[in-house]
C-alpha positions in Angstrom: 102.6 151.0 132.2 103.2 150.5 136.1 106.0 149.2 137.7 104.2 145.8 138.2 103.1 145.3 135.1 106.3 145.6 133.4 108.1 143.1 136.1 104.9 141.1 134.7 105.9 141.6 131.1 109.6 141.3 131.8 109.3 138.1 133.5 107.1 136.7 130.6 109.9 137.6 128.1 112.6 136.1 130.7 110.6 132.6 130.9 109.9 132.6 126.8 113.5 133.2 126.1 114.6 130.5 129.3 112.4 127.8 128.0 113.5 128.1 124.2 117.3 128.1 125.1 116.9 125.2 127.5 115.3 123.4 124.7 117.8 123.6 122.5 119.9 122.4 125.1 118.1 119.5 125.3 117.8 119.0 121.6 121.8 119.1 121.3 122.3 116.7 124.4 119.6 114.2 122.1 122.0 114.8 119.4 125.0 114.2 121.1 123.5 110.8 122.2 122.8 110.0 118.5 126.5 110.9 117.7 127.7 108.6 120.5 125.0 105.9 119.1 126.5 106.4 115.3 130.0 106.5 116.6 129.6 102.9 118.6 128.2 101.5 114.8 130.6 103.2 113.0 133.5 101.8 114.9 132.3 98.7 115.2 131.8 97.5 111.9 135.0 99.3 111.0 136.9 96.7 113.3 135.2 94.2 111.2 136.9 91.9 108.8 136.8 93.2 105.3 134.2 91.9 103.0 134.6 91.1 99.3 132.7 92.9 96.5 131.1 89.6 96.4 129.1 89.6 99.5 127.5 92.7 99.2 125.1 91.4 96.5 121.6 92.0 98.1 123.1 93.3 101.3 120.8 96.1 102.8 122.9 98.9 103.0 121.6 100.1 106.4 123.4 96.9 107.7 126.2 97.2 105.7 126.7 101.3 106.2 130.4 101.8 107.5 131.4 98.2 106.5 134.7 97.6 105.6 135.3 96.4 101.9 138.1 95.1 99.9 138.4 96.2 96.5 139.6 94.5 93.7 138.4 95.7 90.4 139.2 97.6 86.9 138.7 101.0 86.9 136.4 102.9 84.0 138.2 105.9 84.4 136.5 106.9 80.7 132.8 107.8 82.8 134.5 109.1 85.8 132.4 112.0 87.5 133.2 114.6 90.0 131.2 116.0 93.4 131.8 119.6 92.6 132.3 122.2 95.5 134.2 119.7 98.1 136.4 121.3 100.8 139.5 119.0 102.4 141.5 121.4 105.1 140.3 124.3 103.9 141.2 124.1 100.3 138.8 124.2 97.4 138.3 120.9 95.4 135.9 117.9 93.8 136.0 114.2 95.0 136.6 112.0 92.4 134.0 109.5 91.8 135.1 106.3 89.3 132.8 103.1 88.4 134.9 100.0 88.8 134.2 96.3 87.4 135.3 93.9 90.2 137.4 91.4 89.2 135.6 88.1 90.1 132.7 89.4 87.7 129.9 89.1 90.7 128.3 92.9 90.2 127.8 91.9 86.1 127.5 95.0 84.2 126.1 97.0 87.2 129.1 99.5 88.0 130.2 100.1 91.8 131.4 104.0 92.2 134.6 104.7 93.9 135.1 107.8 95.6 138.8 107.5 95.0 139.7 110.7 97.3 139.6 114.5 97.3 141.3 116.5 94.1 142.3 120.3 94.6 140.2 122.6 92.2 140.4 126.3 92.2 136.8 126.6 90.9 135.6 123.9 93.1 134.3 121.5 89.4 137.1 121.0 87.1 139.3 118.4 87.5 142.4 116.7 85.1 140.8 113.2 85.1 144.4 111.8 82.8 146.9 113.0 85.6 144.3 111.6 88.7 144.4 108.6 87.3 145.9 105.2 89.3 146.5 101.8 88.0 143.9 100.2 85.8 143.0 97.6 88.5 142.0 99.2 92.0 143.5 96.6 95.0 142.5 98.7 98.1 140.6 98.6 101.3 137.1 101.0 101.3 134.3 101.9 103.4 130.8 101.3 102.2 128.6 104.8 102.3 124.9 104.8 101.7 123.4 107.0 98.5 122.3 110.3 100.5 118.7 110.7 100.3 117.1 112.3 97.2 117.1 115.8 97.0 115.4 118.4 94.7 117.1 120.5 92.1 119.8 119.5 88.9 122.0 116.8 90.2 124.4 117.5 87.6 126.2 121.2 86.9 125.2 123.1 83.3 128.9 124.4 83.2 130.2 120.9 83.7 128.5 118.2 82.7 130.8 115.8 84.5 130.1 117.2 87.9 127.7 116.4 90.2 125.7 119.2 92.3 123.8 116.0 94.2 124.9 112.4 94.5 121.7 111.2 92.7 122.1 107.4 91.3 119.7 107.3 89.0 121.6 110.1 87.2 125.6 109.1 87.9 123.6 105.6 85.9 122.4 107.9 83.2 126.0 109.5 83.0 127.8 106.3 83.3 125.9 104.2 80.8 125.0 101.5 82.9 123.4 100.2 86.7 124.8 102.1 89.5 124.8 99.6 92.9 123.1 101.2 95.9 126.3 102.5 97.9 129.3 104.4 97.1 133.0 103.1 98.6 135.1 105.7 100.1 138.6 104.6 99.5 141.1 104.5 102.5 144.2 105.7 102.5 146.9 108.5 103.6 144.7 111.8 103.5 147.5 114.2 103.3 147.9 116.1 100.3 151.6 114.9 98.1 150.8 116.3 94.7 147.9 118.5 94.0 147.4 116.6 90.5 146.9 113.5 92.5 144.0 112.6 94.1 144.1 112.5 98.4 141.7 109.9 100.2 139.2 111.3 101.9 138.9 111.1 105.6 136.9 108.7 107.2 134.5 109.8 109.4 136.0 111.0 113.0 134.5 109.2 116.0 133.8 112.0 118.4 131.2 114.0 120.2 131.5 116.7 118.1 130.4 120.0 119.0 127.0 118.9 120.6 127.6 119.0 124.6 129.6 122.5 124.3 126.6 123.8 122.4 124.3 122.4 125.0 126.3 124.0 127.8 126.3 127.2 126.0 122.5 127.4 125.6 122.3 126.2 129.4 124.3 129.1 130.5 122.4 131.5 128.1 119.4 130.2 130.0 121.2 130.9 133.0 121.9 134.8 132.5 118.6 135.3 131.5 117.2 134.0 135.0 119.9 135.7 136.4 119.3 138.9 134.8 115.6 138.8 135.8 116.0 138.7 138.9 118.6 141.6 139.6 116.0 143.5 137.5 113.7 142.7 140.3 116.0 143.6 143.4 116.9 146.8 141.6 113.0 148.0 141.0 112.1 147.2 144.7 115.4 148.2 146.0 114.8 152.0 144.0 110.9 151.3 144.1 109.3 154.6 146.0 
């Protein structure tokens, strides 16, 4: 192959490579300003007054995603479930999930799941559901979290049939006996860890950019070294070129 025709080749490979790593810049700079859109909902309706059980009753839950709620119901810690293979700083664990009658009556026999907080577990889907428990009647302020969207595979584990691979509905209903309603409230609360027997609230989520403009810095300077390197490539060959 001549000389020119592998600056030709080179400088093929140098624009391919250029053009994928400033596209994935780009594609973390359209996810950063999705972040920064979620973030401006998020704390928004967080500032918002808390809403009673009550008034979520044929609520869409893409409205009321991140709203805060006030709970006041009885537990059913008897068909509490577990999400198996939760981390909280670094630590294995499950996140305790308990259906709860609210005390006013307005949900009927249609059970509202509680994610009460995060509970260590060496093996990541075992937990002592006696010693986690609270009082009978939950009094406590939440955040209302949509059902993630189906997924295929088992929702529940074979080695543990009250832990759930997959937050499915339709089977925590199954499990639980009775209608589950179409969110899940992640109880709020101090998030650092007293008493591993005792279940620790669950961070809500942080309102950052997250890692999104570094990333697309990084892939613009990878862009940058590529261009870069091309073209010392070229000096050298015509600077050595006979």
């Amino acid at each position: 192959m001549s000389s020119k025709a592998k600056t030709i080749a080179f400088g093929l490979l140098t624009a391919v490579a250029v053009g994928v790593c400033v596209r994935l810049g780009i594609w973390q700079l359209d996810r950063l300003t999705q972040r920064r859109a979620q973030n401006a909902i998020v704390a928004s309706r967080g500032a918002t007054e808390a809403l009673p059980l009550a008034a979520l009753q044929g609520q869409d839950t893409s409205v009321t995603h991140w709203r805060r709620v006030r709970i006041e119901a009885v537990a059913d810690y008897g068909n509490e479930l577990v999400h198996a293979t939760r981390t909280q700083n670094g630590s294995p664990g499950v996140h305790l999930l308990t259906p709860v009658r609210p005390l006013d009556g307005s949900w009927g026999d249609t059970a509202i799941l509680v994610l009460r907080g995060y509970l260590y577990a060496a093996d990541g889907r075992t937990a002592d559901f006696a010693k986690a428990r609270e009082a009978d009647t939950l009094r406590l302020d939440a955040l209302l979290l949509s059902f993630p969207p189906k997924r295929g595979g088992q929702a529940t584990m074979q080695s543990s049939p009250r832990a759930m691979r997959l937050l499915d509905r339709d089977t925590i209903g199954t499990l639980v006996g009775r209608p589950v309603a179409p969110f899940i409230l992640l109880a709020l609360g101090d998030t650092i860890m007293q008493d591993i027997t005792r279940p620790t609230r669950v961070p809500p989520p942080a309102i950052n950019d997250g890692p999104h403009l570094s990333y697309a810095l990084q892939w613009f300077s990878f862009a940058t070294v590529f261009l870069v390197g091309f073209v010392a490539f070229v000096r050298t060959r015509r600077r050595y070129a006979p």
